[in-house]
C-alpha positions in Angstrom: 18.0 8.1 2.6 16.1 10.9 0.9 13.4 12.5 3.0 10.5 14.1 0.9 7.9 16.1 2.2 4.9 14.7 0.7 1.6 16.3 2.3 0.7 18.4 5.9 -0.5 16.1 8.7 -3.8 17.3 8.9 -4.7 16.2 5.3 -4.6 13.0 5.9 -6.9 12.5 9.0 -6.9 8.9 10.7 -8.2 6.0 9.0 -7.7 7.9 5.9 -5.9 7.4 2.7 -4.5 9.4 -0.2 -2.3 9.0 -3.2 0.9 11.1 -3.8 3.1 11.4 -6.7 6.7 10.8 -5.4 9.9 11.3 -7.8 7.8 9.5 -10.6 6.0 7.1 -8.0 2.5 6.9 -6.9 2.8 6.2 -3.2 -0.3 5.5 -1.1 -0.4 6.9 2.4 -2.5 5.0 4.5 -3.4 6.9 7.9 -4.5 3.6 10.1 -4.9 3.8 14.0 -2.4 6.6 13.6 0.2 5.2 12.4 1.1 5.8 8.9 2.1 4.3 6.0 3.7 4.8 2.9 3.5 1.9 0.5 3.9 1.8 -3.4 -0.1 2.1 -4.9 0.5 -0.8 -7.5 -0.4 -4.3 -6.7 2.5 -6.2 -8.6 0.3 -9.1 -10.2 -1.5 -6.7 -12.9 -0.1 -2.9 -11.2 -3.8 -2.4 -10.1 -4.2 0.4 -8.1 -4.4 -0.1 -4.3 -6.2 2.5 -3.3 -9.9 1.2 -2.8 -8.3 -1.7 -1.3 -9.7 -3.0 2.2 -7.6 -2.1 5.1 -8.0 -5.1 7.6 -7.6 -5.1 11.7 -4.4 -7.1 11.0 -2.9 -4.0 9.5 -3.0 -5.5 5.5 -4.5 -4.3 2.2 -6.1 -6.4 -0.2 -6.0 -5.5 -3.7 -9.8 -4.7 -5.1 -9.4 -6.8 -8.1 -7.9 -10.3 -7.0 -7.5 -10.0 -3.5 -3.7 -10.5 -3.4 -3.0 -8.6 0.6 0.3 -7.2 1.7 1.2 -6.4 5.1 1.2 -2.6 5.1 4.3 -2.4 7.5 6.6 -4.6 5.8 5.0 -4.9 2.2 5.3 -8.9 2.5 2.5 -10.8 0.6 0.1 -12.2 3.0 -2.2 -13.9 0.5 -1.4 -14.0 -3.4 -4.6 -13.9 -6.2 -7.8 -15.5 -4.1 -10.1 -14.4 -6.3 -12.1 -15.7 -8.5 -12.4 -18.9 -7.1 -11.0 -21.5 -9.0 -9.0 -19.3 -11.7 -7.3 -17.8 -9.0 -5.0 -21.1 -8.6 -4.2 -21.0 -12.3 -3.5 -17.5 -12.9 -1.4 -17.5 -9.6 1.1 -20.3 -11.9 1.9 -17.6 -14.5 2.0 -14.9 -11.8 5.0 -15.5 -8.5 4.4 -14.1 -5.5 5.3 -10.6 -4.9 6.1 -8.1 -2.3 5.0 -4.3 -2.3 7.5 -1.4 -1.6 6.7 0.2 1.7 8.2 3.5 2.5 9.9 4.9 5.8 7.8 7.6 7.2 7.8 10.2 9.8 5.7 13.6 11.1 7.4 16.8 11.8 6.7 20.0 12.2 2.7 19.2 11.5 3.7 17.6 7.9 4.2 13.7 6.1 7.6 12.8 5.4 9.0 9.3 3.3 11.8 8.3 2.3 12.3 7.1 -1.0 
């Protein structure tokens, strides 16, 4: 495992999220109920960015554009292209189910560490 110190703890206050640039990765730190998460900011049906995506109470984000949600602890696809009705079941035939990368991550010494 590589350990990377990505940002300081403080600048990503809870319930919070912010992109970082990770050996040629953009990784999106998610600060939720204070516990945080590191998980790769692509959504792999069209590599849509995750970052405006809604963080549920079940601890998933759902992609902006076709709702696709991952489990932000484990990356595992919770609900694959909902949206728009009725396309969404055809364009899920040309598109398989995917997982998301999701990060190990730890805080100390006051900063953000993954592990890539």
């Amino acid at each position: 495992m590589n350990w990377i110190k990505v940002i300081a703890e403080n600048e990503l206050p809870p319930n919070q999220r912010k992109v970082v640039k990770v050996e040629n990765r953009s990784i999106l730190l998610v600060n939720q109920n204070n516990q945080i998460y590191a998980l790769e900011n692509s959504c792999p049906h069209m590599k849509v960015s995750l970052e405006k995506g809604k963080i549920t109470d079940e601890g998933t984000i759902v992609c902006p554009f076709h709702r696709s949600a991952f489990e932000m602890s484990t990356g595992k696809c919770t609900a694959w292209i909902t949206f728009p009705p009725g396309v969404s079941k055809v364009m899920g035939m040309f598109s398989k189910e995917k997982d998301i990368a999701v990060f190990p991550t730890r805080v100390e010494e006051g900063n953000i560490w993954i592990s890539v």
